[in-house]
C-alpha positions as CSV (number, residue, x, y, z in Angstrom):
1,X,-12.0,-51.2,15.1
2,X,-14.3,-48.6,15.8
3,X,-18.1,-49.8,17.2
4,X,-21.2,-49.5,15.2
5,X,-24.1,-46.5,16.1
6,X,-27.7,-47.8,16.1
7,X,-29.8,-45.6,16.6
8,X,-34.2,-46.3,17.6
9,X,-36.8,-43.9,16.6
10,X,-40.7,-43.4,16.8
11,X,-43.7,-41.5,17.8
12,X,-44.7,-41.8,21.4
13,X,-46.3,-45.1,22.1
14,X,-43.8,-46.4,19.2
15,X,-42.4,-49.5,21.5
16,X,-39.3,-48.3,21.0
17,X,-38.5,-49.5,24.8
18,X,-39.9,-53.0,24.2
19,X,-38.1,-53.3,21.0
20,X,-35.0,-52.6,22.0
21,X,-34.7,-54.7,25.4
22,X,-35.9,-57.6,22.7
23,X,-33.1,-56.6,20.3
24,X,-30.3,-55.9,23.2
25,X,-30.8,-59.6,25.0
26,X,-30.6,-60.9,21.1
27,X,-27.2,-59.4,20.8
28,X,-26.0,-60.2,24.2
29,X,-26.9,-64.3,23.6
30,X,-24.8,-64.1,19.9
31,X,-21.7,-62.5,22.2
32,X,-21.9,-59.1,20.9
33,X,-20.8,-56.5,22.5
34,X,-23.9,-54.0,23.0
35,X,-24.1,-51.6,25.1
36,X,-27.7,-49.5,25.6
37,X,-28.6,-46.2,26.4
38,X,-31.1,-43.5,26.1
39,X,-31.9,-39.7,25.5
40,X,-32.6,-37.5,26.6
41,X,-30.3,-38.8,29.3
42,X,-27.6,-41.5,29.8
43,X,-25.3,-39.9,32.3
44,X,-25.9,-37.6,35.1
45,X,-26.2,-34.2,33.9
46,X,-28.3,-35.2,31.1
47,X,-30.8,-36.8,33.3
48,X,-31.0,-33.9,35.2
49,X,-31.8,-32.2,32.0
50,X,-34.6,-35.2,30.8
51,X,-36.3,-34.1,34.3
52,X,-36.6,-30.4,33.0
53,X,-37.6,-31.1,29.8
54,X,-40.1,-33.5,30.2
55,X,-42.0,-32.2,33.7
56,X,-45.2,-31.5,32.8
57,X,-44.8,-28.6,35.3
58,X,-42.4,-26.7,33.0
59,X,-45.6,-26.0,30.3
60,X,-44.1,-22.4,30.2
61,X,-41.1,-24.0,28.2
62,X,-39.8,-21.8,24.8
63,X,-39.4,-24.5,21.8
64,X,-36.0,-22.9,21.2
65,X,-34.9,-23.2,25.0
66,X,-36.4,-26.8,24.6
67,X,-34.5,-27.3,21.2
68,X,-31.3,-26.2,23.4
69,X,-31.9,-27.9,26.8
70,X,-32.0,-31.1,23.7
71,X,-28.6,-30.8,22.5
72,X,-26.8,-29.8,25.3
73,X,-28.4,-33.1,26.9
74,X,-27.0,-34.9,24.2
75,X,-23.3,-33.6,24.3
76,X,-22.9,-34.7,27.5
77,X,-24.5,-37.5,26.6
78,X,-21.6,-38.3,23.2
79,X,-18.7,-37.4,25.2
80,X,-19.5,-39.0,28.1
81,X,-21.0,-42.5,26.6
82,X,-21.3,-42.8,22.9
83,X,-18.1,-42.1,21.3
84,X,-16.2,-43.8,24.1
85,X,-18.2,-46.9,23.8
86,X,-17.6,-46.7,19.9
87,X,-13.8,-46.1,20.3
88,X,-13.9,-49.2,22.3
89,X,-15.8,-50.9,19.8
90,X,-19.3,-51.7,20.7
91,X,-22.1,-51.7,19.3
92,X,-23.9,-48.4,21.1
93,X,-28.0,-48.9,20.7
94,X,-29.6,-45.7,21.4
95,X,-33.3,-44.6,21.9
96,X,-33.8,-41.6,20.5
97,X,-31.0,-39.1,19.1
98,X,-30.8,-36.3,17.0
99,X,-33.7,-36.9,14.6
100,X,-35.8,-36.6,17.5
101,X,-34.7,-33.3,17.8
102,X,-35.1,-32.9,13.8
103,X,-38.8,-34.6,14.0
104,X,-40.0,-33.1,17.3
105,X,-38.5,-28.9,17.2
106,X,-37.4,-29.3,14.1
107,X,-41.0,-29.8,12.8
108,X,-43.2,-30.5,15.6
109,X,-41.9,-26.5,17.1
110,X,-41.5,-25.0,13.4
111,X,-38.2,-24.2,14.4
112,X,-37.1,-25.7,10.8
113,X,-35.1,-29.0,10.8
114,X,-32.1,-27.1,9.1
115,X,-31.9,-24.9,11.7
116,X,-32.4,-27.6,14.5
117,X,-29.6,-29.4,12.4
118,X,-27.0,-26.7,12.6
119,X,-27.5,-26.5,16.3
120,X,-26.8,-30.7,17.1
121,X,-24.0,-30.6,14.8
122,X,-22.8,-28.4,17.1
123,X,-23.4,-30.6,19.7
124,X,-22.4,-34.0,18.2
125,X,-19.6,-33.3,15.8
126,X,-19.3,-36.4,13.9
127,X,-20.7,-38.6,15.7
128,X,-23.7,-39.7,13.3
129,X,-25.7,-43.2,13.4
130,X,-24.5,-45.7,11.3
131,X,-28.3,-47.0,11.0
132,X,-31.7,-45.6,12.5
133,X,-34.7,-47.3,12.6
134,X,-37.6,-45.9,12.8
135,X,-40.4,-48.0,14.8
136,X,-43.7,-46.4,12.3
137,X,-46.8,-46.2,14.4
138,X,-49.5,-43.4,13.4
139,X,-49.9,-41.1,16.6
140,X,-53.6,-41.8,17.6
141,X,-52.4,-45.2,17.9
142,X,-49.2,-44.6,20.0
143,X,-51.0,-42.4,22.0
144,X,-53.6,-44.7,22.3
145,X,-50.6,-47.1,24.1
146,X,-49.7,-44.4,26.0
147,X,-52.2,-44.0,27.7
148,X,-54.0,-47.2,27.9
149,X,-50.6,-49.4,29.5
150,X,-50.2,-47.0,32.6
151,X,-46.8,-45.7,31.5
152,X,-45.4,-42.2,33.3
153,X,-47.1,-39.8,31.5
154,X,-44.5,-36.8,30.3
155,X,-44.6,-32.9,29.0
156,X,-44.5,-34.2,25.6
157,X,-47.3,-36.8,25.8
158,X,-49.8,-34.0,26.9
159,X,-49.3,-32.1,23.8
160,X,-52.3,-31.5,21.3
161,X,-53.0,-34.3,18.9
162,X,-51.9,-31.8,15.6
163,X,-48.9,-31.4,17.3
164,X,-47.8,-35.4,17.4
165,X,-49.6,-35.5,13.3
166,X,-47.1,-32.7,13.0
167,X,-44.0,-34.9,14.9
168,X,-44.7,-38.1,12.5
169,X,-45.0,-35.8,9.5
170,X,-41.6,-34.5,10.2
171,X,-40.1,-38.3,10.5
172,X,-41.5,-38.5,7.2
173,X,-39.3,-36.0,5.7
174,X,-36.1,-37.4,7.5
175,X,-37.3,-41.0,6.1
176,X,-37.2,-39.5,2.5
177,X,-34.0,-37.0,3.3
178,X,-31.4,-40.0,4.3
179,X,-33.4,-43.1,3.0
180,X,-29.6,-44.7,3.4
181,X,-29.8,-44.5,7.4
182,X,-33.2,-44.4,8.3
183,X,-35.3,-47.5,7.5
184,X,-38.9,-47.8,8.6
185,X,-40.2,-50.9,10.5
186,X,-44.1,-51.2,11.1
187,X,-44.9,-50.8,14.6
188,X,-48.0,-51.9,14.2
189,X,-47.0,-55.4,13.7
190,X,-46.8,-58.1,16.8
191,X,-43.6,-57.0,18.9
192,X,-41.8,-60.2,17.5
193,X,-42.6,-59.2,14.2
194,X,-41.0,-55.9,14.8
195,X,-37.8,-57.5,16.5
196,X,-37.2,-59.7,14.0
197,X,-37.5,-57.1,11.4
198,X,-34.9,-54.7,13.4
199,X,-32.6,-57.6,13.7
200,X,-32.3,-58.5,10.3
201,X,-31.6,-54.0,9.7
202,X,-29.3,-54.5,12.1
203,X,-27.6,-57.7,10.6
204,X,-27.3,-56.1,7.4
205,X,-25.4,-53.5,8.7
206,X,-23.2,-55.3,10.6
207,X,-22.4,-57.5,7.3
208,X,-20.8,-54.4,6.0
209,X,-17.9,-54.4,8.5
């Protein structure tokens, strides 16, 4: 039986990292097999392409070479992890995919989330979460995280504050586009209370199989 795709989404300073070790060591103790990854990155090459496109030395950086540099990362990143991982039937928890790229230089770049769209399909064929969640935390407040708890800073952190209002307001579009996949969890919440929200997303989904 094929695995399940779970896919983690947010603003920057979300908790999307905290959230997910919390939900992956959950999984692990009920004997599920989990596996977790990341993006951009996951394999080699595609960390090689997270270095480029989030050095905050490359501030010369086109959003369409950006929006490219994106989806190339992430084929590697489905051929090389995801879809074998699913084919072996594991439940494959990702932070960040393709609405990133829908939310950030779909919106956040005014390249058009269409257009962004056409251009991961491309990259990801099929291979669409079965569930996203999106972690919900305003942007002066994830920002506020980011750099209050001494985390690396990246490219995308240093960007201007209308440009992360502009990020969350294109989540809000993908929220309302494919209400089925995407549900929101408050991020605001105490991390438990966001953990045990995701868990019981992610439970529901898995009572489909």
């Amino acid at each position: 039986m094929k695995g399940i795709f779970i896919t983690f989404e947010g603003p920057e300073g979300s908790g999307k990292t905290s959230v997910i070790k919390a939900v992956e060591q959950a999984l692990k103790q009920r004997g599920v097999d989990v596996l977790v990854t990341r993006e951009p990155g996951g394999v080699a090459i595609s960390e090689q392409i997270r270095h480029i496109l989030l050095d905050v030395d490359k501030k010369e950086m086109d959003a369409r070479t950006e929006a490219l540099l994106f989806a190339a990362s992430r084929r590697q990143h489905v051929i090389e992890v995801i879809n074998p991982a699913l084919e072996a039937g594991k439940i494959v928890v990702c932070d960040r995919f393709v609405d990133s790229s829908l939310a950030y230089q779909g919106h956040g770049r005014s390249l058009g989330i269409d257009e962004v769209y056409r251009i991961n399909r491309f990259a990801i064929d099929d291979t669409i979460p079965d569930l996203t969640l999106f972690i919900d935390v305003p942007p002066k407040i994830g920002l506020n995280r980011v750099f209050a708890n001494g985390r690396h800073v990246d490219r995308l952190d240093l960007e201007s504050m209308a440009f992360h209002e502009k990020v969350y307001e294109g989540y809000r579009f993908l929220l309302a586009r494919f209400p089925e996949r995407i549900r929101a969890i408050d991020g605001t919440a105490p991390l438990e209370r966001v953990v045990e929200c995701a868990l019981a997303l992610i439970d529901t989904r898995l009572d489909k199989e």
